[in-house]
C-alpha positions as CSV (number, residue, x, y, z in Angstrom):
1,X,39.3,8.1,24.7
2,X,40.7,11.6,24.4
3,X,38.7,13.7,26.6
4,X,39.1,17.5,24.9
5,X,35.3,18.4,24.6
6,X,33.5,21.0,26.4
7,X,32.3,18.8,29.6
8,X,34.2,16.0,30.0
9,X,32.0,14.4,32.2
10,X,32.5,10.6,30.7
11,X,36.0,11.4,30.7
12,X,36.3,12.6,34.3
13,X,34.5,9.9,35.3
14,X,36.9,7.0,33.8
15,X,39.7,8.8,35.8
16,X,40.9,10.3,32.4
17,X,42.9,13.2,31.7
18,X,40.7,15.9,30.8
19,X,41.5,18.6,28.0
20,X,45.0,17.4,28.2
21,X,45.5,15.1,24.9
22,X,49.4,14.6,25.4
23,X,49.2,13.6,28.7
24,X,46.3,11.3,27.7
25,X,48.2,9.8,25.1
26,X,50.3,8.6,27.6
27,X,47.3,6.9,29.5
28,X,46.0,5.3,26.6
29,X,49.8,4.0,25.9
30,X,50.1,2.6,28.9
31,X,46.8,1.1,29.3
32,X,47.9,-0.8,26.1
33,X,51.0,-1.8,27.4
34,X,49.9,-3.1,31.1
35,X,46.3,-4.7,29.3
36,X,44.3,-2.2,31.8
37,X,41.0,-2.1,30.5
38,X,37.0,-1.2,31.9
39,X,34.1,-2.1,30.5
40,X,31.2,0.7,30.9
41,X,27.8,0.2,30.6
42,X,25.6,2.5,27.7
43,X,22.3,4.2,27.2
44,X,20.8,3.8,24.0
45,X,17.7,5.8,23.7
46,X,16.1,6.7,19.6
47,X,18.8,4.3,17.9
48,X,21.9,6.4,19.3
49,X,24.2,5.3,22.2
50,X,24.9,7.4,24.9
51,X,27.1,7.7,28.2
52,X,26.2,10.3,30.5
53,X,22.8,11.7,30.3
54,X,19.2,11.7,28.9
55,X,18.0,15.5,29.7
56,X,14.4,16.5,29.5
57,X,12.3,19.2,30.9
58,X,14.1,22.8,31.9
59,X,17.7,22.1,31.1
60,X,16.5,20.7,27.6
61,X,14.4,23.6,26.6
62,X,17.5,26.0,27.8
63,X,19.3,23.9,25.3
64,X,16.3,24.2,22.6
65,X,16.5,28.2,23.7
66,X,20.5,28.6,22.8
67,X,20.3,27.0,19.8
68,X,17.8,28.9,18.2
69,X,19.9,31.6,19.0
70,X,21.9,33.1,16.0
71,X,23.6,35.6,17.6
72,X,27.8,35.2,17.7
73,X,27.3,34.9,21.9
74,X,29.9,32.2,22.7
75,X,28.9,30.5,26.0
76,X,26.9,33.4,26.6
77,X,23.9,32.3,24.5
78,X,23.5,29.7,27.2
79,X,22.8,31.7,30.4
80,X,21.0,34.2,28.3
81,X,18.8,31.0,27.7
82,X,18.6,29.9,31.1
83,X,17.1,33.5,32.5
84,X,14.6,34.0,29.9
85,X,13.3,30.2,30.4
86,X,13.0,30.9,33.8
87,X,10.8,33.8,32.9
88,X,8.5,31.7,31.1
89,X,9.2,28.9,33.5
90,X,6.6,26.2,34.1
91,X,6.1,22.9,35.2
92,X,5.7,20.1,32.4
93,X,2.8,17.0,32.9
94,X,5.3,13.5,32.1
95,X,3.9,10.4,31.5
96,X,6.8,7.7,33.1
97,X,7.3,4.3,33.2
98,X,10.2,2.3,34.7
99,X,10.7,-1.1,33.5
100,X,7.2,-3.3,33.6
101,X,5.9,-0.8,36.0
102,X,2.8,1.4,35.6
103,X,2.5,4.2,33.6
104,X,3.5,7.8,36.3
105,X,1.5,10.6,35.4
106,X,3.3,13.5,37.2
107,X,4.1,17.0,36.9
108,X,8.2,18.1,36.4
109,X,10.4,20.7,36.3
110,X,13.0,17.7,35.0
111,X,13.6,14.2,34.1
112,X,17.4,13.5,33.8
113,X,17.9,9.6,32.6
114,X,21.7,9.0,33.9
115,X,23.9,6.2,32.4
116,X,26.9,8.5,34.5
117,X,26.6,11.0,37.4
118,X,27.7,14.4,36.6
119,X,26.6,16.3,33.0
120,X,27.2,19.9,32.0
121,X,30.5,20.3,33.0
122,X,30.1,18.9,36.5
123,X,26.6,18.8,37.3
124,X,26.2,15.6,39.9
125,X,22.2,15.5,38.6
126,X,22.4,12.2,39.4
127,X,25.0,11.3,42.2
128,X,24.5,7.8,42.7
129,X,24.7,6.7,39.0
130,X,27.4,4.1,38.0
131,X,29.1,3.1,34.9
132,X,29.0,-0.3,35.7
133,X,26.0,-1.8,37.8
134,X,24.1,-2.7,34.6
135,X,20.7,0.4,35.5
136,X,20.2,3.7,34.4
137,X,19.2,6.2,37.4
138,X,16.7,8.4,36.7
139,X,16.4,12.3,39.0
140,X,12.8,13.6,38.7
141,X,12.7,17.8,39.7
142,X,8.9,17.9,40.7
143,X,7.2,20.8,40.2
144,X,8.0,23.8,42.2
145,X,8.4,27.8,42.1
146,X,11.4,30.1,40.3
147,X,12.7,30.4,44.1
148,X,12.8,27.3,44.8
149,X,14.6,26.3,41.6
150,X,17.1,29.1,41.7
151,X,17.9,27.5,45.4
152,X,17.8,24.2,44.2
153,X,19.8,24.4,41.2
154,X,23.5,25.2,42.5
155,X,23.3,22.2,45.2
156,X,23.4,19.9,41.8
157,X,27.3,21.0,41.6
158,X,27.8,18.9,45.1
159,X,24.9,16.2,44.6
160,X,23.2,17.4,47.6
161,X,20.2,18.8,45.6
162,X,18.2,14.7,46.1
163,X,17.9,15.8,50.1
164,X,15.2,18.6,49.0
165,X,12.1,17.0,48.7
166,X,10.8,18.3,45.6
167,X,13.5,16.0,44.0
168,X,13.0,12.3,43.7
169,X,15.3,9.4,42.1
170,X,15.2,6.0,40.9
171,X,17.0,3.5,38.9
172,X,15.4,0.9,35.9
173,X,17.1,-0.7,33.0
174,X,14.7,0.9,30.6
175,X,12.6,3.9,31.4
176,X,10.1,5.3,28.5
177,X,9.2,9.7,29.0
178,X,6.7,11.0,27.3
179,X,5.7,15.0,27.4
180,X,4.5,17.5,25.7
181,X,6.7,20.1,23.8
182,X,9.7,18.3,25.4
183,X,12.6,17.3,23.0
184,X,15.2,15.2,24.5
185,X,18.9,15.5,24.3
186,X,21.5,12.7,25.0
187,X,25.1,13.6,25.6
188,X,23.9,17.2,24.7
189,X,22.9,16.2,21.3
190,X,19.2,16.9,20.5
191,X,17.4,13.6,19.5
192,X,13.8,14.8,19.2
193,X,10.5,15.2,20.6
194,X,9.2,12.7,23.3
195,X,8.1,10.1,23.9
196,X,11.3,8.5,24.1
197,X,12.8,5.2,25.7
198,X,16.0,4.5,27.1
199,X,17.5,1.4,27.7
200,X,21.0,0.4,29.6
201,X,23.4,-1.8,28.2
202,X,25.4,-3.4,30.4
203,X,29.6,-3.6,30.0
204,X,28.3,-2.2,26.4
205,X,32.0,-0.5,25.6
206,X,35.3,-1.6,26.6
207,X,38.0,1.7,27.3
208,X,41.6,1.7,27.3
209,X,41.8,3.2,30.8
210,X,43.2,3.6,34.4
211,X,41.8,1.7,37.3
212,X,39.4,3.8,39.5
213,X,39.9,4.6,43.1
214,X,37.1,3.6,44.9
215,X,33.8,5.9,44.6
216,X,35.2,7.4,41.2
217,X,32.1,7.0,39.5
């Protein structure tokens, strides 16, 4: 893996070089030559496979927002998104179920389904999640005010943001969402409306990579 995208997330947390293909060339080449390999477990949610994240609620509809937009913005486009969501900002009703469990019928500002911690660039939405423990974690925003999201929202960077108590985790191996007007992304790709189910695969793809320190991922 040749981590040159625009987050890097999967890549940083494998311990790859990120945005530097030469030097990861190198890793790759020498993974090869000493047989260092990791197997890393998947998501698979609407027939596609993912490794980081499942985003629904607020960050998905930012991401519904900026790619309506046709304007030439860049990167812009994006937190032009975000502040005019948050001016029509509102809590969404989910219905979620983890594993056998019973249906949840609660109110969100978010549902991130994590195969891997950190999405977006850096984003620790769900700081606990591991590549290889065989669940998917699952951070649910509850509903709460603009305020309270604005102060909220730049703890995410440090994982802190799960001490607040309008946020909540778990962790299943499959986890069905279903809300209104929501669509879901995976990996930042939009896959459609909900309801959707995710699924994790354990040790579903083996990487050509460096051992990680302990607490990597």
């Amino acid at each position: 893996m040749i981590a040159a995208g625009s987050g890097n997330d999967f890549g940083r947390a494998l311990g790859l070089p990120v945005r530097a293909p030469a030097e990861a060339a190198r890793v790759i080449a020498r993974a090869l030559r000493e047989d260092t390999h990791r197997a890393v477990d998947l998501g698979r949610v609407a027939g596609r496979w993912y490794g980081t994240v499942l985003a629904t609620g607020f960050d998905s509809r930012v991401n519904d927002r900026g790619n309506r937009t046709r304007l030439p913005l860049g990167r812009f486009r994006y937190g032009l998104a975000i502040l005019a969501e948050l001016a029509a900002f509102r809590p969404t009703p989910y219905r979620v179920r983890l594993d056998d469990g019973p249906v949840r019928e609660i109110e969100a500002t978010l549902v991130a389904v994590r195969n891997e911690c950190a999405y977006g660039g850096g984003m620790r939405i769900c700081p606990d999640a591991r590549l290889d423990d065989g669940l998917l974690d699952v951070t649910v925003v509850g509903p709460c005010s603009r305020t309270t999201l604005l102060k909220v929202f730049p703890r995410v960077y440090r994982g802190t943001h799960l001490a607040h108590p309008v946020v909540t985790s778990f962790r299943a191996g499959r986890v069905e969402l279903d809300a209104p007007g929501i669509t879901g992304y995976a990996d930042g790709e939009p896959l459609g409306p909900l309801p959707l189910t995710a699924t994790a695969h354990p040790a579903a793809l083996r990487l050509l990579a460096p051992p990680l320190r302990p607490g990597r991922d």
